[in-house]
N, CA, C and O atoms as a GROMACS GRO file, in nm:
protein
  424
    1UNK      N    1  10.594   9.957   9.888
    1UNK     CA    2  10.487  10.038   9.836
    1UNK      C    3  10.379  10.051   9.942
    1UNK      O    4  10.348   9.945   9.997
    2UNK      N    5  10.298  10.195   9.994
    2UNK     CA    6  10.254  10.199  10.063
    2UNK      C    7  10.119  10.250   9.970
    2UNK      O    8  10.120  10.297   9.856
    3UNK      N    9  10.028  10.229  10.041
    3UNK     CA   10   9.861  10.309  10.012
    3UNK      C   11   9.784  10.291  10.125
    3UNK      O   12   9.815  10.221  10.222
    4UNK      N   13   9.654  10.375  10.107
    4UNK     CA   14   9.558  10.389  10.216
    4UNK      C   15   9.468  10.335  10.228
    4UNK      O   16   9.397  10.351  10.129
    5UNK      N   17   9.423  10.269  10.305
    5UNK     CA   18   9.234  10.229  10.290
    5UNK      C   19   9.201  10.303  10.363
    5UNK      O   20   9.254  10.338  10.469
    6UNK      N   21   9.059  10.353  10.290
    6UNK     CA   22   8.950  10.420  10.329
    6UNK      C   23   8.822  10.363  10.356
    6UNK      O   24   8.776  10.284  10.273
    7UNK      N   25   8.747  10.394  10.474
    7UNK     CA   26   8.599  10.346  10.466
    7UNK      C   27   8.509  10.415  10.587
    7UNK      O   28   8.494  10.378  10.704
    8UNK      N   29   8.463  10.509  10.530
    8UNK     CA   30   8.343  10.549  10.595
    8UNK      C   31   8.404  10.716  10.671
    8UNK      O   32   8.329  10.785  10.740
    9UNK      N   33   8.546  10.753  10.640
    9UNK     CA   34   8.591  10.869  10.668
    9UNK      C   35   8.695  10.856  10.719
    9UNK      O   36   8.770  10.954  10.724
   10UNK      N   37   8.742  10.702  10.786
   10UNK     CA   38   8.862  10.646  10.851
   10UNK      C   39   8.928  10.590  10.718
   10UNK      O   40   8.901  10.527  10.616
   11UNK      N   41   9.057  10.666  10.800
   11UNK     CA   42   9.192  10.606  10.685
   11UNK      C   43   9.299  10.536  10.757
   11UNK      O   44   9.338  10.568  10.869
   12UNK      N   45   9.336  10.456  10.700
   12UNK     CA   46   9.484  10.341  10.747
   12UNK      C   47   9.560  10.343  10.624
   12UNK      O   48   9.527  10.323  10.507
   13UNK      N   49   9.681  10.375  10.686
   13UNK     CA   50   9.814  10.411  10.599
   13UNK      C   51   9.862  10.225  10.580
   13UNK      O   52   9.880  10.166  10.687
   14UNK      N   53   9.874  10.171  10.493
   14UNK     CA   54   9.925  10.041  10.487
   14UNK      C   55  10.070  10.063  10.437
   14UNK      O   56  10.082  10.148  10.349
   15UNK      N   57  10.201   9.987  10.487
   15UNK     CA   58  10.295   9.957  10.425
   15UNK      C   59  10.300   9.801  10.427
   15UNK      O   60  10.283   9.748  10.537
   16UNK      N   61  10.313   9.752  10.360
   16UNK     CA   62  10.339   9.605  10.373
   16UNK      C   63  10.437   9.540  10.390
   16UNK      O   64  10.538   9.609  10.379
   17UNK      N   65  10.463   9.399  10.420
   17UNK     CA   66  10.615   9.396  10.408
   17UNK      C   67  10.584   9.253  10.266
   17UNK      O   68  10.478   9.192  10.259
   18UNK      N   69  10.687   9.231  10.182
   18UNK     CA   70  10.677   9.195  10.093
   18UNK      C   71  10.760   9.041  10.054
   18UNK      O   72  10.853   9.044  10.134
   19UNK      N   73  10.771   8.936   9.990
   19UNK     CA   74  10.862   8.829   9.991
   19UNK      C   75  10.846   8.820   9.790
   19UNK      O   76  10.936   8.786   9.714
   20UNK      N   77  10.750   8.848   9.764
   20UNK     CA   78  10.779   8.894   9.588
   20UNK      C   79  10.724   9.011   9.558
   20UNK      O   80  10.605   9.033   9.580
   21UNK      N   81  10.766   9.055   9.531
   21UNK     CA   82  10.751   9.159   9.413
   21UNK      C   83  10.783   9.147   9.241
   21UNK      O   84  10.871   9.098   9.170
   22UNK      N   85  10.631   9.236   9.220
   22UNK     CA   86  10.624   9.248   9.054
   22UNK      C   87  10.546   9.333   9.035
   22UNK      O   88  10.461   9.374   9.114
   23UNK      N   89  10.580   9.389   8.862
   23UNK     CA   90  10.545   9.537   8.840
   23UNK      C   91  10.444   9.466   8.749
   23UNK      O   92  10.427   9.559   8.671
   24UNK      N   93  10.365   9.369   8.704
   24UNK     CA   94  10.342   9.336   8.565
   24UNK      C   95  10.191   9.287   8.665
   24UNK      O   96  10.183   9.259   8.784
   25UNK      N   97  10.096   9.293   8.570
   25UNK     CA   98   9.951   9.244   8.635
   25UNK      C   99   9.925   9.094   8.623
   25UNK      O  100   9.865   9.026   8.706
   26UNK      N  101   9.982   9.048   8.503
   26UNK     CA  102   9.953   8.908   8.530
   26UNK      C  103  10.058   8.816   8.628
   26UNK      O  104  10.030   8.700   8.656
   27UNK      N  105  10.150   8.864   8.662
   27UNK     CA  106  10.272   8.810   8.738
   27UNK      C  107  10.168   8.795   8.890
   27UNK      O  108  10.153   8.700   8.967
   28UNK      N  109  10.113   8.924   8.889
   28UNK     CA  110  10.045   8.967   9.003
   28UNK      C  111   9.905   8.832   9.038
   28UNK      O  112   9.882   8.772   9.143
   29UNK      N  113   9.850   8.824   8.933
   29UNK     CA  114   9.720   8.748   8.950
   29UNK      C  115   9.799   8.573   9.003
   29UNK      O  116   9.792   8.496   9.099
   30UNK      N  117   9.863   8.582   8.881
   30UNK     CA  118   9.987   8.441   8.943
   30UNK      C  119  10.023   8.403   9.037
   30UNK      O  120  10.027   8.288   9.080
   31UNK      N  121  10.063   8.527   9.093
   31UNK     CA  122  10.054   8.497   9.283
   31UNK      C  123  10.001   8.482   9.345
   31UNK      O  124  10.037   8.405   9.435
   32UNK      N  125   9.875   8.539   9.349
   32UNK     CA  126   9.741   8.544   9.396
   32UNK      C  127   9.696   8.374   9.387
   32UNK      O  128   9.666   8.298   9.480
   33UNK      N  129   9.702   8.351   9.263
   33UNK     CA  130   9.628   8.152   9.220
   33UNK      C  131   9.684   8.093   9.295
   33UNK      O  132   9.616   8.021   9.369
   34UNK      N  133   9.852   8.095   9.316
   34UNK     CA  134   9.954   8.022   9.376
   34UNK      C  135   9.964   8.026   9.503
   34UNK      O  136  10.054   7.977   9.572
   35UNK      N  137   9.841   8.105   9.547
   35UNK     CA  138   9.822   8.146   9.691
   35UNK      C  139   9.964   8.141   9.806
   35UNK      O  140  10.004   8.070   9.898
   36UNK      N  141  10.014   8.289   9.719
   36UNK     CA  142  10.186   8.334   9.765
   36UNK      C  143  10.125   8.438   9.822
   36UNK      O  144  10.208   8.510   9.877
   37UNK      N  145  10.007   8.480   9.833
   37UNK     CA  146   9.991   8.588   9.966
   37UNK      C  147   9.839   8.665   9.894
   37UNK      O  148   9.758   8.613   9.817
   38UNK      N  149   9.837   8.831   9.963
   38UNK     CA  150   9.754   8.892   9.954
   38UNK      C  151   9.789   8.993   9.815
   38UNK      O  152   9.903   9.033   9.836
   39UNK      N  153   9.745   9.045   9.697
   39UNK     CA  154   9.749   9.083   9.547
   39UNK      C  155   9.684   9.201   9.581
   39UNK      O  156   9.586   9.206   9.655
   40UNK      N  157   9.741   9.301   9.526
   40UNK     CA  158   9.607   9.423   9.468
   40UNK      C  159   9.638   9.497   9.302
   40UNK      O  160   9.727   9.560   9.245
   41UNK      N  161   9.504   9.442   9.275
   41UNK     CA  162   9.539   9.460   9.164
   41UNK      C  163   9.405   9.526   9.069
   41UNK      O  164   9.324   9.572   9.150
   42UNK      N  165   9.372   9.540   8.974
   42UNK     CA  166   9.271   9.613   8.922
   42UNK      C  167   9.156   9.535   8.852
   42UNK      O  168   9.193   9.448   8.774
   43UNK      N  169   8.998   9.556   8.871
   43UNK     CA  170   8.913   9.518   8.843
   43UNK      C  171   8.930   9.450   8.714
   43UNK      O  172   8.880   9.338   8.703
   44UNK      N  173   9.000   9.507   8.606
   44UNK     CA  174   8.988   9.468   8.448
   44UNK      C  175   9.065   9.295   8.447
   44UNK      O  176   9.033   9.196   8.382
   45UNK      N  177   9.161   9.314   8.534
   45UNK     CA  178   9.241   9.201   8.565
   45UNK      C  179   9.211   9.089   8.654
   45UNK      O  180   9.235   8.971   8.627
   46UNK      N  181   9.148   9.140   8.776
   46UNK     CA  182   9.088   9.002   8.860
   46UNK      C  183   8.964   8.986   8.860
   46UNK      O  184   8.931   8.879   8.912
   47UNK      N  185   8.848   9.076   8.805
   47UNK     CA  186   8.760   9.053   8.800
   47UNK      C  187   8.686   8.934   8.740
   47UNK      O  188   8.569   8.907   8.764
   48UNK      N  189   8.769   8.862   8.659
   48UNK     CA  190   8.729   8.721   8.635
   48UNK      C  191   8.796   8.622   8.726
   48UNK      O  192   8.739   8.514   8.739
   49UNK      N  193   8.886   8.639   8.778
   49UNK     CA  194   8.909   8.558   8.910
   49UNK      C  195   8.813   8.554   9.000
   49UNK      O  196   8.778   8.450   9.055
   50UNK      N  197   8.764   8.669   9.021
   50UNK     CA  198   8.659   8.674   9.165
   50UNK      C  199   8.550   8.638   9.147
   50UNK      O  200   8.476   8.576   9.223
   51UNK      N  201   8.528   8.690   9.008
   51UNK     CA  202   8.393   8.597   8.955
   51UNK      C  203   8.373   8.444   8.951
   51UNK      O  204   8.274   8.376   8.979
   52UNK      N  205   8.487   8.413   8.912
   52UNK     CA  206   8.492   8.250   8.920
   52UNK      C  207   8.502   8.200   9.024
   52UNK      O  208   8.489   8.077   9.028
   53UNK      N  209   8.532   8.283   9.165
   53UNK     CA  210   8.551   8.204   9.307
   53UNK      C  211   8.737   8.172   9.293
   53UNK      O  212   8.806   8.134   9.388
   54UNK      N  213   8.777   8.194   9.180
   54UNK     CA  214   8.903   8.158   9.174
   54UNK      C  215   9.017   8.262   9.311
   54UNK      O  216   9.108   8.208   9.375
   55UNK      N  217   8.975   8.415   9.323
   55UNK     CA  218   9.028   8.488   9.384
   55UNK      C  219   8.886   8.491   9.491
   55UNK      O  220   8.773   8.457   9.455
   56UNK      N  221   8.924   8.542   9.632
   56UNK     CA  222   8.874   8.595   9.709
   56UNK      C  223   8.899   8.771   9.734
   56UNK      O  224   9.008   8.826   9.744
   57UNK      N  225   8.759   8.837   9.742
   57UNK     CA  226   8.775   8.990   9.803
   57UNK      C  227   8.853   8.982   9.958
   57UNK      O  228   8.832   8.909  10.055
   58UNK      N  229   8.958   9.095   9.931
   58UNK     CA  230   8.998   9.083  10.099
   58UNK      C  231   8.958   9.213  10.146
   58UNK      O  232   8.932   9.302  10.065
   59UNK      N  233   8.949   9.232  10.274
   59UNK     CA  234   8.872   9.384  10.316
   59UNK      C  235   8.758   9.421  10.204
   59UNK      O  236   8.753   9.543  10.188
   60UNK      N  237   8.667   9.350  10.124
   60UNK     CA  238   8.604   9.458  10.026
   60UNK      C  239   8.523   9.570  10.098
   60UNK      O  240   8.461   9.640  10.018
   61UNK      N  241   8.506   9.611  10.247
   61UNK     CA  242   8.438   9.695  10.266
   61UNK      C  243   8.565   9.855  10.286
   61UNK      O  244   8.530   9.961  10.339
   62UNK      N  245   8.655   9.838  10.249
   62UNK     CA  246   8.733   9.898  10.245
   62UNK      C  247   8.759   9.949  10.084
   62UNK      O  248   8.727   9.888   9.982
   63UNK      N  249   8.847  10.115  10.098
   63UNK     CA  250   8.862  10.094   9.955
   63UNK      C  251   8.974  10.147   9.932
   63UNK      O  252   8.998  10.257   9.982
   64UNK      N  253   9.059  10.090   9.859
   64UNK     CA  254   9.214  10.141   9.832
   64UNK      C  255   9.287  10.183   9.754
   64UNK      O  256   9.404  10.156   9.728
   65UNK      N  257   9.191  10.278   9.699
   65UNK     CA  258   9.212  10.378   9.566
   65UNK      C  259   9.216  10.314   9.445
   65UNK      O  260   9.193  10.195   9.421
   66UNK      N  261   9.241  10.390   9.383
   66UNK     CA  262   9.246  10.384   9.217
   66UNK      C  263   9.408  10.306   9.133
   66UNK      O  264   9.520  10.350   9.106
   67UNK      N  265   9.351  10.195   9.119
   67UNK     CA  266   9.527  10.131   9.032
   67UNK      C  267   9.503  10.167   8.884
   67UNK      O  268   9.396  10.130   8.835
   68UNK      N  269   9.598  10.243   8.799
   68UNK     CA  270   9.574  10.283   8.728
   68UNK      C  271   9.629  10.193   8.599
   68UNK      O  272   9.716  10.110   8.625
   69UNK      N  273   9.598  10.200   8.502
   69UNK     CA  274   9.629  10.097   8.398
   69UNK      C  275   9.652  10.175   8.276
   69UNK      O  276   9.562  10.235   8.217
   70UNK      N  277   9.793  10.171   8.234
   70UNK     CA  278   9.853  10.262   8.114
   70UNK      C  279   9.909  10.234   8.029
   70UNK      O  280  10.024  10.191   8.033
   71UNK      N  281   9.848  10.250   7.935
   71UNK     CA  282   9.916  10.207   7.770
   71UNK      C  283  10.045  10.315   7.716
   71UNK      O  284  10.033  10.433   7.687
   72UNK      N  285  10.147  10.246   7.715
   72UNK     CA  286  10.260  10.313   7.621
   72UNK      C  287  10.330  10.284   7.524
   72UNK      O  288  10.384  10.174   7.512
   73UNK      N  289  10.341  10.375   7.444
   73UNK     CA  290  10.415  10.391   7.312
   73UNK      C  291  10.510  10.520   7.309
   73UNK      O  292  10.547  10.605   7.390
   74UNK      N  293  10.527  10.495   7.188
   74UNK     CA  294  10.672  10.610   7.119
   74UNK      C  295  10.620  10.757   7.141
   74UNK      O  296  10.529  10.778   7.060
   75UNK      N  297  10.640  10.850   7.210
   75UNK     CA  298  10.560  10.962   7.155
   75UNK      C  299  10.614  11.036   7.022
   75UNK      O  300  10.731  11.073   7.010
   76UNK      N  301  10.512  11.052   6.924
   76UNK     CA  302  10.507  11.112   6.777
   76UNK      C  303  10.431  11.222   6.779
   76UNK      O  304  10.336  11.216   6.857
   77UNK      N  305  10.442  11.307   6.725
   77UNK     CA  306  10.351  11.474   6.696
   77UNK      C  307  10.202  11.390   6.660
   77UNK      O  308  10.102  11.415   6.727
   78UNK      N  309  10.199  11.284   6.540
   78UNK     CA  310  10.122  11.243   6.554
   78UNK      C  311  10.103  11.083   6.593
   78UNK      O  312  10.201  11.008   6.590
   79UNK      N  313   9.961  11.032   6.632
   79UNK     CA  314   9.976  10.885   6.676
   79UNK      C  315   9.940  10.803   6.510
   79UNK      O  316   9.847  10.828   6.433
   80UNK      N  317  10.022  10.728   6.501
   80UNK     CA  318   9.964  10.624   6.417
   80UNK      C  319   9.810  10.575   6.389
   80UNK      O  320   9.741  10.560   6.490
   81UNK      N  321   9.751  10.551   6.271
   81UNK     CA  322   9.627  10.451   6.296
   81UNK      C  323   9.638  10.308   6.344
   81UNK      O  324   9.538  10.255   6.390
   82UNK      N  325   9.730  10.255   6.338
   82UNK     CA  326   9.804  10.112   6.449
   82UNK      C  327   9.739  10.160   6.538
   82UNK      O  328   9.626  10.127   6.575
   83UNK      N  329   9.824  10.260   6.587
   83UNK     CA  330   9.790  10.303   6.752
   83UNK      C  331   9.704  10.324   6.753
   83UNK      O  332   9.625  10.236   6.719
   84UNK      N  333   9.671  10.412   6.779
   84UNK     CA  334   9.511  10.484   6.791
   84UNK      C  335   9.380  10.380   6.823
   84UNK      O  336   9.289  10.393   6.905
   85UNK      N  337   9.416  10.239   6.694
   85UNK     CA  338   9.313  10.142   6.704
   85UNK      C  339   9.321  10.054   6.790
   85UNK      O  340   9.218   9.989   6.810
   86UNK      N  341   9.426  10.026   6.860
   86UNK     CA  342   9.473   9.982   6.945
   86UNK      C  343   9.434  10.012   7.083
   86UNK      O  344   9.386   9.943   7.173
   87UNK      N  345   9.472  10.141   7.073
   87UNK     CA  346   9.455  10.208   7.226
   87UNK      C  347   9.287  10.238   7.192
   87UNK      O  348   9.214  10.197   7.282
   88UNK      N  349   9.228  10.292   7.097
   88UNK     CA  350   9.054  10.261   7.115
   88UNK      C  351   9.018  10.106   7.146
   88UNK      O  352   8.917  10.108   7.216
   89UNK      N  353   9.054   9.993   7.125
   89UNK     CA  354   9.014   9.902   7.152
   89UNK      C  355   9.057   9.852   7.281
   89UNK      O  356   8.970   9.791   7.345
   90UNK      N  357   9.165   9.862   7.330
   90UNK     CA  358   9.241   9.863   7.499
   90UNK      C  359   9.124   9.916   7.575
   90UNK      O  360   9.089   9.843   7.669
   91UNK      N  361   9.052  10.029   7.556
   91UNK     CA  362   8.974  10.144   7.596
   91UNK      C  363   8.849  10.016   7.598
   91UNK      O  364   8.809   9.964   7.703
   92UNK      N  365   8.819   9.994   7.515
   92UNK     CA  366   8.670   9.920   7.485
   92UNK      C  367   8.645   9.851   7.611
   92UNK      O  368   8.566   9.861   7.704
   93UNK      N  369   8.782   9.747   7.563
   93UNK     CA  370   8.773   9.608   7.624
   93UNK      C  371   8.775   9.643   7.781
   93UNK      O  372   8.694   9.587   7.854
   94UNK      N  373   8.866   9.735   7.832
   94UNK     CA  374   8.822   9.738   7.982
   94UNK      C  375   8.701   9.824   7.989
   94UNK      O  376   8.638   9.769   8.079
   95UNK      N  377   8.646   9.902   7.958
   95UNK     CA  378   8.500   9.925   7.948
   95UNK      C  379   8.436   9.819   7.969
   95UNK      O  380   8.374   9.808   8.074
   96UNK      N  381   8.436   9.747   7.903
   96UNK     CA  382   8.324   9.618   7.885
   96UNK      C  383   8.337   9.523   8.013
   96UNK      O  384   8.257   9.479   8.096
   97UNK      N  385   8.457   9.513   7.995
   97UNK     CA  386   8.498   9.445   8.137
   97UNK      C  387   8.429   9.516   8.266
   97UNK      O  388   8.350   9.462   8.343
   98UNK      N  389   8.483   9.669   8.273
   98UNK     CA  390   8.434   9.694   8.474
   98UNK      C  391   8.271   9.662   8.385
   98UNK      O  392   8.183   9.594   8.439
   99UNK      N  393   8.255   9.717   8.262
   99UNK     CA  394   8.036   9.719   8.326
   99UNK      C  395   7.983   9.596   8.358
   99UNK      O  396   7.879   9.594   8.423
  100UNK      N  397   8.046   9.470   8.318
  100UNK     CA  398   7.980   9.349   8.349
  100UNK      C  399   8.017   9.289   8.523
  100UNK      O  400   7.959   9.193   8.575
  101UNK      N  401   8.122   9.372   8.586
  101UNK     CA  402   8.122   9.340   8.727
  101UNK      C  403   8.105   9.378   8.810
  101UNK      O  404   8.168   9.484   8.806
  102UNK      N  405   8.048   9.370   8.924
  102UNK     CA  406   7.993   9.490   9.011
  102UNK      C  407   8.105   9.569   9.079
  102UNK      O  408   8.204   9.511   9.123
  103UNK      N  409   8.096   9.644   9.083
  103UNK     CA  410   8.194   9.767   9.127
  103UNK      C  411   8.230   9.708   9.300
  103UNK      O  412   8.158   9.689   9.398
  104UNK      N  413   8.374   9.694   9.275
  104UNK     CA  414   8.466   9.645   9.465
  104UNK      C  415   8.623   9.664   9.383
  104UNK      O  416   8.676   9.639   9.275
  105UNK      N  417   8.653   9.725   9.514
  105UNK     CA  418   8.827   9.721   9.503
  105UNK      C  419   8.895   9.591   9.545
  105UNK      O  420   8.860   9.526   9.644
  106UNK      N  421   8.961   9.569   9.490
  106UNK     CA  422   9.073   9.467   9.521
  106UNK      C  423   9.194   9.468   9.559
  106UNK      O  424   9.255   9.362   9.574
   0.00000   0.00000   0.00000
């Protein structure tokens, strides 16, 4: 998996080379604790790591786009009230989450 950092109008194409791979965010933070290498992963998710000193920012003057975080279900003509309350509260909770941390990519 490749992405870019950006900072200040300069871009660097990163490919990495890799010894685990995982698609799942907490697998991701796991690695990171177990200090199995360098993680990128999304504010909603490490932002209490970094807060705690538990994770370190790497490059934070750099920024390496947008990791996106997506809720899925069945698609139906219509959504359930299950759903719906669900995915409004998914919505909340990372709300609440980025406003209490100061804005850095990870």
């Amino acid at each position: 998996m490749s992405f870019t950092l950006q900072r200040d109008g300069e871009q660097y194409e990163l490919n990495p080379r890799s010894t685990v791979a995982v698609n799942e965010s907490s697998s991701m933070i796991a690695a990171g604790l177990a200090s199995l290498g360098i993680v990128r992963s999304n504010m909603v998710v490490a932002g209490p790591y970094l807060a705690s000193g538990r994770l370190k920012a790497v490059l934070p003057e750099w920024d390496a786009g947008v990791l996106p975080l997506f809720l899925v279900y069945p698609p139906n003509r219509h959504v359930s009230a299950k759903v719906r309350v669900f995915v409004d509260w998914v919505v909340d909770v990372c709300a609440n989450s980025l406003s209490s941390l100061t804005p850095r990519t990870v």
